[in-house]
N, C-alpha and C positions, 0 to 999 in steps of 0.2 A: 615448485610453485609456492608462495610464501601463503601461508596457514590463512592469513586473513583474505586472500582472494579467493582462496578452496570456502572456505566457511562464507563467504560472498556467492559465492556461483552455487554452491549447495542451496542457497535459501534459494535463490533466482529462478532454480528451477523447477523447483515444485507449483503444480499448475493454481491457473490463477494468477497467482503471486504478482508478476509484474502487472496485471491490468488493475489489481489492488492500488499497486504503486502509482501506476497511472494516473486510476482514479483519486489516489491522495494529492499526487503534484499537480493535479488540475484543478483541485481547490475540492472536494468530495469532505466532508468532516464526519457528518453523520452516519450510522447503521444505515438506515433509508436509503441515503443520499448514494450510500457506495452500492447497496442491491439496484436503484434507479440508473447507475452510471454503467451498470457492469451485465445489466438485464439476466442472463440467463444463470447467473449465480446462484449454487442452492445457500440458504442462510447458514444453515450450518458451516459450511465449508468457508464462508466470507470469514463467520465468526471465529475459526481454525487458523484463518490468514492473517486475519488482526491479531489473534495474539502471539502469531509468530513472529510478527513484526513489531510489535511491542517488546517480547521477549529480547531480538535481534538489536534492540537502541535504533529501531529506522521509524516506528511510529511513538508517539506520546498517548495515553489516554488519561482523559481526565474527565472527574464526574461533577457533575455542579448538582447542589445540594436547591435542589426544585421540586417541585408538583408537576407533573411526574420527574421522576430523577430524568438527570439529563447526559448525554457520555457523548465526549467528541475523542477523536484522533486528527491528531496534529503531525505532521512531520517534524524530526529532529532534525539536529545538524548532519547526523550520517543519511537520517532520508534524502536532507536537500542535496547532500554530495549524489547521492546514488540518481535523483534528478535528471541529471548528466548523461544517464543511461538511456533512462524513458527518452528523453529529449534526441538523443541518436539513433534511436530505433523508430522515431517519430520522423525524423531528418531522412534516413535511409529510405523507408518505408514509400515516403512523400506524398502529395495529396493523390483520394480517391486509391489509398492502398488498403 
C-alpha cells in the first residue's frame, strides 16, 4: 500500500475524525459551529481533531486579529480532495441512514 494511503486511512480512523470532516465540507468553520454540527462531541477531543487535521494539510486555521480573537478552519486543497470521501459515504449511506 503506498505510504500516502496508509498515513490517509491512519488519520480516518481515529474517531470523530470523519464527522469533523463532514462537518468541515458541509460548510461548519467555527469552534461552535463544528460542537453545534457534531452534538455529542466532547470539546476537548474536537479541539484534538482540529489539530490533527491542520497538522495533516486537510484543514487551514486562521486567526483574525478582533475583539474577542476570532479562529476559523477552512478546508485545503487536500481536505477538498478527501471531500470525495464524505460525499461517498453520504451516497452509500443514502437518505434517512
Amino acid at each position: 500500500m503506498p505510504e500516502e494511503v496508509r498515513r490517509t486511512a491512519d488519520l480516518l480512523e481515529r474517531r470523530w475524525l470523519l464527522s469533523v470532516l463532514y462537518a468541515a465540507h458541509s460548510g461548519a468553520v467555527r469552534f461552535n459551529e463544528f460542537l453545534q454540527a457534531l452534538g455529542s462531541i466532547p470539546p476537548r477531543t474536537l479541539a484534538v481533531r482540529l489539530a490533527e487535521l491542520e497538522r495533516a494539510g486537510v484543514l487551514e486555521r486562521r486567526i483574525f486579529d478582533a475583539r474577542p480573537p476570532r479562529v476559523e478552519y477552512r478546508l485545503t486543497e487536500r481536505g477538498r480532495r478527501l471531500g470525495a470521501i464524505v460525499d461517498a459515504l453520504d451516497h452509500v449511506a443514502g437518505p434517512g441512514a
